[in-house]
N, C-alpha and C positions, 0 to 999 in steps of 0.2 A: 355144514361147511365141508365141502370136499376138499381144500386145499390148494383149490386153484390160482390163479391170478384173479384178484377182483375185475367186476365186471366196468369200475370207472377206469381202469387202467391204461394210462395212454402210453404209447412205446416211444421209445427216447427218440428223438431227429437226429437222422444219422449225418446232415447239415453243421450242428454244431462242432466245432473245434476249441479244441484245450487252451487257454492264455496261452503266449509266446510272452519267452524271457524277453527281457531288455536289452538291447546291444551293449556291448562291456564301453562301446563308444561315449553312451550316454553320461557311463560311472566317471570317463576321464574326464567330460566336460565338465561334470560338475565340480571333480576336485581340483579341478586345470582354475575356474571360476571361483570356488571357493579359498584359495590360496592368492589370485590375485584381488581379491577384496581386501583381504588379511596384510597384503603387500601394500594397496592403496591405503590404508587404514594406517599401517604403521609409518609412512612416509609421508602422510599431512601431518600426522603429530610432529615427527621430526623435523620435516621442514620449516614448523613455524616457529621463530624464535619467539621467547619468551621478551617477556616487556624489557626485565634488566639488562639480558644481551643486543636487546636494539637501542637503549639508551647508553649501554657502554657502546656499542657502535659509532652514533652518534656523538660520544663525545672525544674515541680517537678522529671521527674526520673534524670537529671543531680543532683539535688543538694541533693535526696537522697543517691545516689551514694558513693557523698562528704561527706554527712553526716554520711552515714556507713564507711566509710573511716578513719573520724576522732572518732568514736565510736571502731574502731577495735584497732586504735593507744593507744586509753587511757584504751583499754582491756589488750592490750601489756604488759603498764608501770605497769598497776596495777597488772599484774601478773607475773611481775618482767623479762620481757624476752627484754625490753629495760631498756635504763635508763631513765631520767628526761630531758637530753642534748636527748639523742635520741628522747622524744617524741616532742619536741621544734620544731625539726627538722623537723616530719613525719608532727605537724600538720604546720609551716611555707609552706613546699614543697607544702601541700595539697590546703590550702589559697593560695598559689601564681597558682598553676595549675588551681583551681576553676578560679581566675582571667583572665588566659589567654584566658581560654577557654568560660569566659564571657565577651570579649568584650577590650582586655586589653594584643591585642599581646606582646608577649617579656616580662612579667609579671614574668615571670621563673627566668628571672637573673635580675630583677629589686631589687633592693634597699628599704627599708620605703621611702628615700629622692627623688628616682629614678619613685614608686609606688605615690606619692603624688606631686611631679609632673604632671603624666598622668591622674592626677586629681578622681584617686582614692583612697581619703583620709580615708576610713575606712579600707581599706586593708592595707595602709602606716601604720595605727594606732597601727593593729593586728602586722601585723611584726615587728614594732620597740618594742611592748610587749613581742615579742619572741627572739628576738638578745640577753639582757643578758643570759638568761638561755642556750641559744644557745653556747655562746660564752666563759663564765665564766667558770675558771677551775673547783668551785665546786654550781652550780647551786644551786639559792634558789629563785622557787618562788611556787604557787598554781596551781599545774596541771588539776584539778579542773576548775579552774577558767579558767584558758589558755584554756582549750577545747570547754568550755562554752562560752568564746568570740570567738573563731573560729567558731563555732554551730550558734551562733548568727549572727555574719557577713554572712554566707551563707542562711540563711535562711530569712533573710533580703530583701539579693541582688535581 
């Protein structure tokens, strides 16, 4: 062995070149991407309400509904286009449908005694404060007041 270079020894291609870095371009797009993933990610979680707060939803616009309902009734009386028996009536109907339709099927042709029963005794309460005026040839009570207990009672509930 003399020490030489072996006789299979091929010499380097003076052709080839070293890798080339990456552009510093690259690193911001990805953490530019990587951040707004993180951003979408955390903003469908949040924007989706959960089931309780679309059913509390749902049951402020019902009982606004009812509320404007009985706000329209005692716009009626006071502007003389019902009577006093008629608004007894609009806001009783209104209290009994609010009921049914929270929880209290058959509410519609129930009773104060029929309503307190089914163990809804603040709605029994309001309708038996409604039957005289209802029912009396010449009604006398605080319409006022009557609207104010039905406003109450739903806003309650």
């Amino acid at each position: 062995m003399d020490g030489g270079p072996p006789t299979t020894f091929v010499p380097a291609d003076d052709n080839l070149f070293p890798p080339l870095a990456h552009s510093g371009m690259w690193l911001a797009l990805g953490i530019a991407a990587g951040l707004l993933t993180i951003a979408l990610v955390v903003w469908m979680l949040h924007a989706v309400p959960d089931a309780d707060a679309r059913a509390r939803q749902v049951r402020l616009t019902v009982k606004g509904r009812y509320l404007a309902e009985i706000d329209a009734a005692y716009q009626q009386f006071a502007n003389g286009a019902i009577t006093e028996r008629q608004l007894h009536h609009a806001l009783s109907r209104t209290v009994r449908r609010y009921a049914d339709e929270n929880g209290a099927p058959g509410a519609l042709a129930m009773t104060a005694v029929d309503l307190r029963a089914a163990g809804l005794d603040e709605a029994a309460g309001v309708i038996a404060h409604y039957q005289p005026p209802q029912f009396m040839e010449q009604p006398t009570s605080d319409p006022p007041t009557s609207v104010a207990v039905a406003r109450q009672l739903i806003e309650a509930w």
